[in-house]
C-alpha positions as CSV (number, residue, x, y, z in Angstrom):
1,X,-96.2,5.8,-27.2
2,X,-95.4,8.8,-25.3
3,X,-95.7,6.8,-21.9
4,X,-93.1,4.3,-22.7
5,X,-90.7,7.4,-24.3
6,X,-90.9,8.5,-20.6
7,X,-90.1,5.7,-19.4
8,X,-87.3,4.3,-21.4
9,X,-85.6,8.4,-21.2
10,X,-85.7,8.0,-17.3
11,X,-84.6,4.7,-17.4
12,X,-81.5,6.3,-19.9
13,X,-81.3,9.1,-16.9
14,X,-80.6,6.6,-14.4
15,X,-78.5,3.9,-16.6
16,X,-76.0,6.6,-18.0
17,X,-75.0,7.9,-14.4
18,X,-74.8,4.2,-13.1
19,X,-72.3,3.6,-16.0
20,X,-70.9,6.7,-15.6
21,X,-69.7,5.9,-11.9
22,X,-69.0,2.3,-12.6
23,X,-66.6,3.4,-15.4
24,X,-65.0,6.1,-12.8
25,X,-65.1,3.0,-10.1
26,X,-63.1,0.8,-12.2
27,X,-60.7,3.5,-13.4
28,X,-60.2,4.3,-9.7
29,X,-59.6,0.6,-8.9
30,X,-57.5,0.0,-11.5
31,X,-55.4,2.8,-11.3
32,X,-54.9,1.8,-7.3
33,X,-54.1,-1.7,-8.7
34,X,-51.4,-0.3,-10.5
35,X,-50.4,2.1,-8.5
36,X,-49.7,-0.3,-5.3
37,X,-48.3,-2.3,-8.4
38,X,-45.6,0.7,-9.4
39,X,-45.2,1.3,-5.7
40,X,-44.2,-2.3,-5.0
41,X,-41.6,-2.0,-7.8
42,X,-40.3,0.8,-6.5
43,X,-39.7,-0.2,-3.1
44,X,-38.4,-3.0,-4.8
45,X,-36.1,-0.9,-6.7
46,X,-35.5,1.4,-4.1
47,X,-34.1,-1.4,-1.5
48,X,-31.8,-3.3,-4.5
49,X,-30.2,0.2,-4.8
50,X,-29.2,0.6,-1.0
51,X,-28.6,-3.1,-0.8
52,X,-26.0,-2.1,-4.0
53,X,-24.5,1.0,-2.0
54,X,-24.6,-0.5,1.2
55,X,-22.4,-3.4,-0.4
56,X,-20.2,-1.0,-2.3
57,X,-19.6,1.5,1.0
58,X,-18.6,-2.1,2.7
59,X,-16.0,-2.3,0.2
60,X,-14.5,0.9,0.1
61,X,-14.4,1.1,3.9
62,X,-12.6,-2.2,3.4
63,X,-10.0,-1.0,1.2
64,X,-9.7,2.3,3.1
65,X,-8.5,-0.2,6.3
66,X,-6.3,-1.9,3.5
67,X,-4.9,1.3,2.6
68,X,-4.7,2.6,6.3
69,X,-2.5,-0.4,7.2
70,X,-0.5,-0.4,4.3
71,X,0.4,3.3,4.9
72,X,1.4,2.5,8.4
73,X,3.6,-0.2,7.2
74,X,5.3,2.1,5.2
75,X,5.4,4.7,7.5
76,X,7.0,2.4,10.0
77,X,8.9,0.7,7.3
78,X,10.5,4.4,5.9
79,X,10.9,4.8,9.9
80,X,12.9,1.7,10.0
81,X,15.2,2.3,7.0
82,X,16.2,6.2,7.9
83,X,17.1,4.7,11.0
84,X,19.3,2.1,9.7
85,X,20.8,4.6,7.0
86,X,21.7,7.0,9.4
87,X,23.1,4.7,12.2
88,X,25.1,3.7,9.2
89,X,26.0,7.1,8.3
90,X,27.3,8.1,11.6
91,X,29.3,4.9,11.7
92,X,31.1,6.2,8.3
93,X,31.5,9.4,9.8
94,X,32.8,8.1,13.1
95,X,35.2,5.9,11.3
96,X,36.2,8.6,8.7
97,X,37.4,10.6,12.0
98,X,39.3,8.7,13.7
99,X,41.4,7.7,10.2
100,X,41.1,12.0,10.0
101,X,42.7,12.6,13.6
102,X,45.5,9.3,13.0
103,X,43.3,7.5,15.7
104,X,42.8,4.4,13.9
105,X,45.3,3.3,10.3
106,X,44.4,1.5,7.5
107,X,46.6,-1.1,6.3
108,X,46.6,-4.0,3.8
109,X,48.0,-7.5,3.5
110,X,50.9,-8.0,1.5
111,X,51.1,-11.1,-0.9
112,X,53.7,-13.0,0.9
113,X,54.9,-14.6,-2.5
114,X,55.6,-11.6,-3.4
115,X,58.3,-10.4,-0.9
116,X,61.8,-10.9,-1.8
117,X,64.0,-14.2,0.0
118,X,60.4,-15.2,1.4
119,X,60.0,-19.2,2.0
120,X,56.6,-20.5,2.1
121,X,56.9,-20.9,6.0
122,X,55.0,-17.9,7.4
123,X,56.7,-15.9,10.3
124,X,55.1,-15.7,13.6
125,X,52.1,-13.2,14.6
126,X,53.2,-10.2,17.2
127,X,52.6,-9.8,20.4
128,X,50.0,-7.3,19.3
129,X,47.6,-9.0,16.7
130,X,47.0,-12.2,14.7
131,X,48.1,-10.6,11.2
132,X,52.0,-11.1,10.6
133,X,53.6,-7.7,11.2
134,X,55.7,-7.4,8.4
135,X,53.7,-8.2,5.5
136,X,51.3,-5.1,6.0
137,X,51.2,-1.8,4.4
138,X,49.4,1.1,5.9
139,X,47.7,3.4,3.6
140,X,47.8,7.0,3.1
141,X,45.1,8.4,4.8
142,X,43.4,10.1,2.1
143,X,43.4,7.2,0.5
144,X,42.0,5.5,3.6
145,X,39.5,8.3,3.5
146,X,38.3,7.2,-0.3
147,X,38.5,4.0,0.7
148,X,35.7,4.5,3.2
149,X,33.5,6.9,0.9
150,X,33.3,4.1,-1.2
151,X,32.5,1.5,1.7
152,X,29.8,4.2,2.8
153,X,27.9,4.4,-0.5
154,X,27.8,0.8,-1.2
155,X,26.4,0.1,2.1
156,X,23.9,3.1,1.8
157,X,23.3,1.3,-1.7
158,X,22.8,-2.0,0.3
159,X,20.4,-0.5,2.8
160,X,18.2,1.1,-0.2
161,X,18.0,-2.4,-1.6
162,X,16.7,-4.1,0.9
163,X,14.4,-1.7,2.0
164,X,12.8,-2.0,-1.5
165,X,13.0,-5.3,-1.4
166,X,11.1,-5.4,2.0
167,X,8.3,-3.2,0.2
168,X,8.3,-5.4,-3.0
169,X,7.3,-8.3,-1.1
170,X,4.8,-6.8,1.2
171,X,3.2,-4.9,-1.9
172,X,3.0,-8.4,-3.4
173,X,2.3,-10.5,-0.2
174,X,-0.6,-8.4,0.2
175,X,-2.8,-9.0,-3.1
């Protein structure tokens, strides 16, 4: 009995170190398996994230040109109204000096109903002008001078109001 102890113990030498390295071959294999199996997600994982920033930096540098142009529109547009406003206010000022140094007179139509032993037959124009001559009366000049203060701020007012009116519509034009 001794002989076939032997043999069987050497045959359990040799059988335990052949499972032994088939268990560690198949552990190896399968953890390669899953390994090129994690590294396949990741890549995976890896690329849907760039393709994800890649779209999203395409849309900020979309809206930055958006932004970029809008800026220059106002820019141009703020350009555009200072200009007019201050054209506009050296008109006023022009206009307020020459009423200041008697250059240039304000006067106002009289209601021709109005006038005492008046007919409804208009007299004839001057040589000078197209309005008749003797149904004006001229205006003090610092009342001429209110007169165009008043003038001056609405049109300023007027100028505001359509520069934000401009803006309005391209603000909206452009969404």
């Amino acid at each position: 009995m001794k002989i076939y102890a032997v043999k069987w113990g050497a045959v359990l030498l040799i059988i335990l170190p052949l499972m032994v390295g088939s268990a560690w071959a198949a552990w190896e294999w399968q953890a390669n398996a899953y390994g090129q199996q994690l590294a396949a997600k990741e890549a995976a994982y890896q690329n849907e994230r760039t393709d994800v920033a890649n779209a999203n930096s395409a849309q900020i540098l979309a809206e930055q040109g958006k932004r970029l142009a809008l800026e220059q529109w106002l820019a141009a547009s703020d350009q555009s109204h200072y200009r007019a406003l201050t054209d506009e206010k050296t008109k006023q000022a022009r206009l307020r000096d020459r009423l200041a140094t008697a250059d240039l007179r304000l006067s106002v139509q009289l209601d021709a109903s109005a006038a005492p032993g008046c007919d409804a037959v208009q007299p004839t124009t001057g040589p000078g002008g197209v309005v008749y001559g003797a149904h004006r009366a001229r205006l003090d000049p610092a009342h001429a001078q209110r007169i165009i203060g008043i003038t001056s701020d609405g049109d300023q007012g007027l100028i505001a109001l359509k520069a934000c009116q401009v803006y309005i519509k391209e603000v909206v034009g452009s969404r």
